[in-house]
Every structure is written in structure tokens, then in C-alpha cells.
C-alpha positions in Angstrom: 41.2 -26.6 20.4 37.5 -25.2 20.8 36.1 -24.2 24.4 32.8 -23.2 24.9 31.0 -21.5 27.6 27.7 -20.5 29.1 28.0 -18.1 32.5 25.5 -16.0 34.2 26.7 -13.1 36.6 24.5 -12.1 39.5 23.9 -8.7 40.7 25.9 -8.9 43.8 27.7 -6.0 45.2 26.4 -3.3 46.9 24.2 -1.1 44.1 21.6 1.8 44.6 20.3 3.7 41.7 21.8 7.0 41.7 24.4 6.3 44.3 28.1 7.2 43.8 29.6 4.7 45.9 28.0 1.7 43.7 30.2 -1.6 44.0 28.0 -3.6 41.3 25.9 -3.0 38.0 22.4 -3.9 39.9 21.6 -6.4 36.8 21.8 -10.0 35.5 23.8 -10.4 32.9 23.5 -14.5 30.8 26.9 -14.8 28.3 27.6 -17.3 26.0 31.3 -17.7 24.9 33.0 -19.4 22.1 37.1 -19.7 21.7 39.6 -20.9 19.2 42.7 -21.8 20.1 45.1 -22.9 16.7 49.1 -24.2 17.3 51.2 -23.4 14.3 54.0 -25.7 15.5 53.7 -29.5 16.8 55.1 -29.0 19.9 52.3 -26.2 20.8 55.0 -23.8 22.1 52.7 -20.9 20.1 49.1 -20.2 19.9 46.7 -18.2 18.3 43.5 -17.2 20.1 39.8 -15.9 18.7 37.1 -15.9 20.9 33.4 -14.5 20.8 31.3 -13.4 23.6 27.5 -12.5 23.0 26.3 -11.0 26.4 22.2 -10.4 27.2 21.6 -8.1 30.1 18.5 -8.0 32.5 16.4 -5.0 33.9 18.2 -3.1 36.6 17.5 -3.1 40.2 14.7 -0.7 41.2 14.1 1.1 37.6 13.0 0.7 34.1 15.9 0.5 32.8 17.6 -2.3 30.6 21.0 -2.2 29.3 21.6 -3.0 25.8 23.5 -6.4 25.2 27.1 -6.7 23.9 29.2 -8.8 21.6 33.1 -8.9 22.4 35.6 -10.3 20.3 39.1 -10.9 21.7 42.5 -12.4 19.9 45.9 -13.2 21.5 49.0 -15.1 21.1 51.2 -16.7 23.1 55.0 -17.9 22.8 56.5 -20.5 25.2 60.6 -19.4 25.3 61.2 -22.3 27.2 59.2 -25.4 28.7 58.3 -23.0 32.2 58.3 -19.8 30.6 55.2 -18.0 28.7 54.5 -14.4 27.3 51.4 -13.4 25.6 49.5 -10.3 23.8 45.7 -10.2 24.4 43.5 -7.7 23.0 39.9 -7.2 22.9 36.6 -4.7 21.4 33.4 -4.9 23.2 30.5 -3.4 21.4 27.0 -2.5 23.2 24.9 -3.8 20.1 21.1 -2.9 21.2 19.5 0.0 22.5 19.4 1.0 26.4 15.4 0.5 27.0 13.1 1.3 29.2 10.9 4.5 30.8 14.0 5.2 33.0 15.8 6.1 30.2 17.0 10.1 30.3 20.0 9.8 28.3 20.1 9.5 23.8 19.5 5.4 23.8 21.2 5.5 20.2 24.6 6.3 21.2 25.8 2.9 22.0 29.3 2.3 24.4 32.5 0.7 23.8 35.7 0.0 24.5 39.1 -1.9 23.7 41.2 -3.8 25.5 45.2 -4.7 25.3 47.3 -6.8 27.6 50.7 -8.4 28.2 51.0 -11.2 30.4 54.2 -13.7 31.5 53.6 -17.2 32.9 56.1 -19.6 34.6 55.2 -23.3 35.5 56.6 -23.0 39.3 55.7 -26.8 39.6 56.0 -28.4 35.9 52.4 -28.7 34.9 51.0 -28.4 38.0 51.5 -24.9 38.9 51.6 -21.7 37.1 52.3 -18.2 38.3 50.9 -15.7 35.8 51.4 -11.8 35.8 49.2 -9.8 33.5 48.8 -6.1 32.8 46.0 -4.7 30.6 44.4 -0.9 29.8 41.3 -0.2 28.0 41.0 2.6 25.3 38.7 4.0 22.7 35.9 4.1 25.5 32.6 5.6 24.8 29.9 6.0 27.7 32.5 3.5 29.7 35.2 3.7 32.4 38.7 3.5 31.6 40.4 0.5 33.4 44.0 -0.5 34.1 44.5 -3.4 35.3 47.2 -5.4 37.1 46.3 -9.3 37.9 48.3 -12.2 39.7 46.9 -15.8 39.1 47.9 -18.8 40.8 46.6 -22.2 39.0 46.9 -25.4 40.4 46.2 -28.8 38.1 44.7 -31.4 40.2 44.7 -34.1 38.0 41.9 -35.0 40.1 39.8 -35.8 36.6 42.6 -37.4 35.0 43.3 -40.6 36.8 46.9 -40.1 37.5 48.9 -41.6 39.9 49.5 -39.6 42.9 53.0 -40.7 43.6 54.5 -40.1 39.7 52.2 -38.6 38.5 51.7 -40.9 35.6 48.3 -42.9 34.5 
């Protein structure tokens, strides 16, 4: 399977230059995404991600300053123990790849950031394909010029159908 994306992210969040109580990066940011997906067994009960991210970053808010852009990569896979139950490994390297620019500038525009990324996450279809409770942990490490994150993230996802044309009663086309 092949997915493909195009997302722009707004600078929302409250952001002044200098400030220490900053809630978002003051900047546009335009990515364009690209992921694999590869089942090594017919019953697609394991899977193999790749994906690429190329992200291009506007001019922050109030200064002349322009962050370089980025290129992640990220790979996982995933194992379905039974038809309801998931677990997966994700990891991922993010790479500034240009220069910082602009007059703004005070620190060495050469030294470029990173970071890395690992997770572990478990899924279980609370509603058979229709509902999935996911649980995912994640840390970052090898960071240069970025903050070290750990995260802990709860999803809910609910399958409509809506698009699919099924019938509402069994739930079959």
C-alpha cells in the first residue's frame, strides 16, 4: 500500500520572540509525505512501514529569521497476535537539511539539529473494525539544538464506513 500526503501547519499557539512561555513555533511550515506499507504474509497480520517526509519552513513571526527545512524518514512494524490485538515498533531521524537564514540570525547557521525517535505502541479493535483503542509510548534521542520529548498518546478511531456504502444494519455492501 502507498499513502501520500500534502499538510500545511499554521502558526497558531501563543508565540513571542524571545518569550519563555512560547506555546508555538511562530512559522508556517508546508510537508509533503510519502509512506510504504509492505505485508509479508496474505492475511496482512504483519507490516513493514517506510515513510519520507520533506518539510519547508516559512519566516518567523516578527524577525528575519527562517528555519532551515527538514527531511524525516521513519520505519516500523507491526504484528497482529490475534484478529483485535496489535503491537508495533516505530522509529524515526529527522534531519534539519538547509541553513537557518536570515539577519536575525546570532547563533553558527552551520550546525544543523536533529533528533531520533522510538516507540512502542498496542492496539485492540474494541468494536471489530470499527473501533480501535491504541496506546503508544515514544522518546526522542541523539538531539542536537532540539528538545527531548517523551511522549505518552491514547487514540480512539472510529470507521464510519460513511465512504464505503455499507449497510448500516450488517454492515455489509
Amino acid at each position: 500500500d502507498l499513502t501520500f500526503m500534502y499538510s500545511v501547519t499554521a502558526p497558531t499557539g501563543k508565540y513571542e520572540n524571545g518569550g519563555s512561555e512560547n506555546l508555538g513555533l511562530g512559522f508556517w511550515t508546508n510537508q509533503f509525505q510519502g509512506f510504504g506499507y509492505y505485508y509479508p504474509v496474505a492475511d496482512k497480520s504483519s507490516a513493514l512501514m517506510l515513510g519520507l517526509t520533506y518539510e519547508i519552513n516559512g519566516e518567523i513571526k516578527d524577525s528575519d529569521v527562517k528555519p532551515g527545512n527538514r527531511f524525516t524518514l521513519e520505519y516500523g512494524i507491526s504484528q497482529y497476535l490475534s484478529e483485535r490485538f496489535e503491537l508495533g515498533i516505530i522509529g524515526g531521524h529527522n534531519w534539519q537539511i538547509s541553513d537557518d537564514k536570515g539577519s536575525d540570525v546570532f547563533w553558527d547557521p552551520s550546525v544543523r539539529d536533529r533528533k531520533s525517535t522510538l516507540a512502542f505502541t498496542a492496539g485492540y479493535w474494541v468494536w471489530k473494525q470499527r473501533m480501535q483503542l491504541t496506546f503508544k509510548y515514544g522518546f526522542d534521542y541523539g538531539m542536537r539544538q532540539r528538545f527531548k520529548n517523551d511522549a505518552l498518546m491514547l487514540n480512539l478511531t472510529f470507521v464510519t464506513n460513511a465512504l464505503t456504502g455499507a449497510n448500516k444494519k450488517n454492515n455489509t455492501p
